[in-house]
C-alpha positions as CSV (number, residue, x, y, z in Angstrom):
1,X,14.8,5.5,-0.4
2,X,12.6,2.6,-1.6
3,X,9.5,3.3,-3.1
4,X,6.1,1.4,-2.3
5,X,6.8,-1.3,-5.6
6,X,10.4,-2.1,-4.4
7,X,9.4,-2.2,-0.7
8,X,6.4,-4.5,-1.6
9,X,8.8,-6.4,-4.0
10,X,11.3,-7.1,-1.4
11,X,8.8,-8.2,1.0
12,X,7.2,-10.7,-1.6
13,X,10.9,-11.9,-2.6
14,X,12.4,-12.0,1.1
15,X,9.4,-14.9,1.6
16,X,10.0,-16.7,-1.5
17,X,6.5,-16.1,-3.0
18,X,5.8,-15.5,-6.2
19,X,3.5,-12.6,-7.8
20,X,1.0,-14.8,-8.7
21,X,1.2,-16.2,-4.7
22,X,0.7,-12.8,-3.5
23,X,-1.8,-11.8,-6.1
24,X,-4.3,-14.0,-5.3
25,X,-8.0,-13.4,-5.0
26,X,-6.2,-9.5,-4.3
27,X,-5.6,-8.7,-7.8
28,X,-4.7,-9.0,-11.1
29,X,-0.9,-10.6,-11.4
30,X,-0.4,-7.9,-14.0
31,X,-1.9,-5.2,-11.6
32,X,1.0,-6.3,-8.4
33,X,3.9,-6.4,-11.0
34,X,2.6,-2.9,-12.0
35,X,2.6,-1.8,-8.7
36,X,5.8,-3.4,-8.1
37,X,7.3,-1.3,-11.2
38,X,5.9,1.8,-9.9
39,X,3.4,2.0,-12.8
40,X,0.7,1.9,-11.0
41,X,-0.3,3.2,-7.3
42,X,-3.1,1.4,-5.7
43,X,-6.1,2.0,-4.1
44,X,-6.2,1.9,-0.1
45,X,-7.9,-1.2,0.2
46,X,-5.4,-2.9,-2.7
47,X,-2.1,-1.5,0.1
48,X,-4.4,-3.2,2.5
49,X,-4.9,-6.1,1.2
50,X,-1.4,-6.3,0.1
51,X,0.3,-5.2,2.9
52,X,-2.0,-8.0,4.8
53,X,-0.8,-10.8,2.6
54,X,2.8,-10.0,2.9
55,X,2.6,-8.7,6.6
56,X,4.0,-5.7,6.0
57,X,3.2,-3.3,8.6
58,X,1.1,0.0,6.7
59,X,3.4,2.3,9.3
60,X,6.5,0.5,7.4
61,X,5.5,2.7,4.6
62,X,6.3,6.6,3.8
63,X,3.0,7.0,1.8
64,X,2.7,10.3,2.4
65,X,6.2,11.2,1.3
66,X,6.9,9.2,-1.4
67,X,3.9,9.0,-2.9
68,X,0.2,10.4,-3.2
69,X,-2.5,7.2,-3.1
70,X,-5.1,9.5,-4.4
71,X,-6.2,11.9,-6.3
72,X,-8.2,13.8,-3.3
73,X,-6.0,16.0,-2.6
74,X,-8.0,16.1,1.4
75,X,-7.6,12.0,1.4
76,X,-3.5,12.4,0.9
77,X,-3.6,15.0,3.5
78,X,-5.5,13.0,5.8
79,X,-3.0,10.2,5.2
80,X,-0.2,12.1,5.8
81,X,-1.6,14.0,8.6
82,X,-2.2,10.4,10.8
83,X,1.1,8.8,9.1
84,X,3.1,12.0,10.4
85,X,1.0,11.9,13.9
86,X,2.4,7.9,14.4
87,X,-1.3,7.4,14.4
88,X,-1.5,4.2,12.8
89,X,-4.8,2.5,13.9
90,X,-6.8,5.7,12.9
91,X,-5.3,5.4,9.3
92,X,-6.0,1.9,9.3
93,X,-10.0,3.1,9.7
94,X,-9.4,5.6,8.0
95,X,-8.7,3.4,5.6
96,X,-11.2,1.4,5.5
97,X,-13.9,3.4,6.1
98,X,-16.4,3.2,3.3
99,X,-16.7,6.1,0.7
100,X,-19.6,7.7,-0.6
């Protein structure tokens, strides 16, 4: 089972970009190679913005089971809860809702 670095790796590699390419006005170059080790898990609007860039669909990914993306214990379940339920345009807002 890939994990969310190696899937995002592969995606970055299959199109020939480089981290620097990818990490663009996104992030830090050291911050995607960290996520690409699976040192680092990042923020919903980071996978966004990633996933955006690379055009890797978010229902591509097992978030909920590989991984949790936050420490809110009620934000994972709510991830997994619409990830489970297929219910991908309510976890994109979700998402992207603001937080207080």
């Amino acid at each position: 089972m890939q994990t969310l670095g190696t899937t995002l790796k592969s995606a970055r590699q299959a199109q020939h970009l480089t981290q620097h390419q990818v990490a663009q006005d996104i992030c830090a170059q050291s911050m995607l190679s960290a996520i690409e080790h699976d040192r680092y898990v990042p923020n919903a609007r980071l996978l966004l913005a990633l996933c955006q860039r690379l055009n890797v669909a978010v229902s591509a990914l097992k978030l909920a089971d590989n991984f949790a993306i936050s420490a809110d214990a009620s934000f994972n379940h709510r991830v997994e809860m619409l990830c489970n339920a297929h219910q991908y345009q309510a976890l994109k807002d979700f998402l992207l809702a603001p937080r207080p």
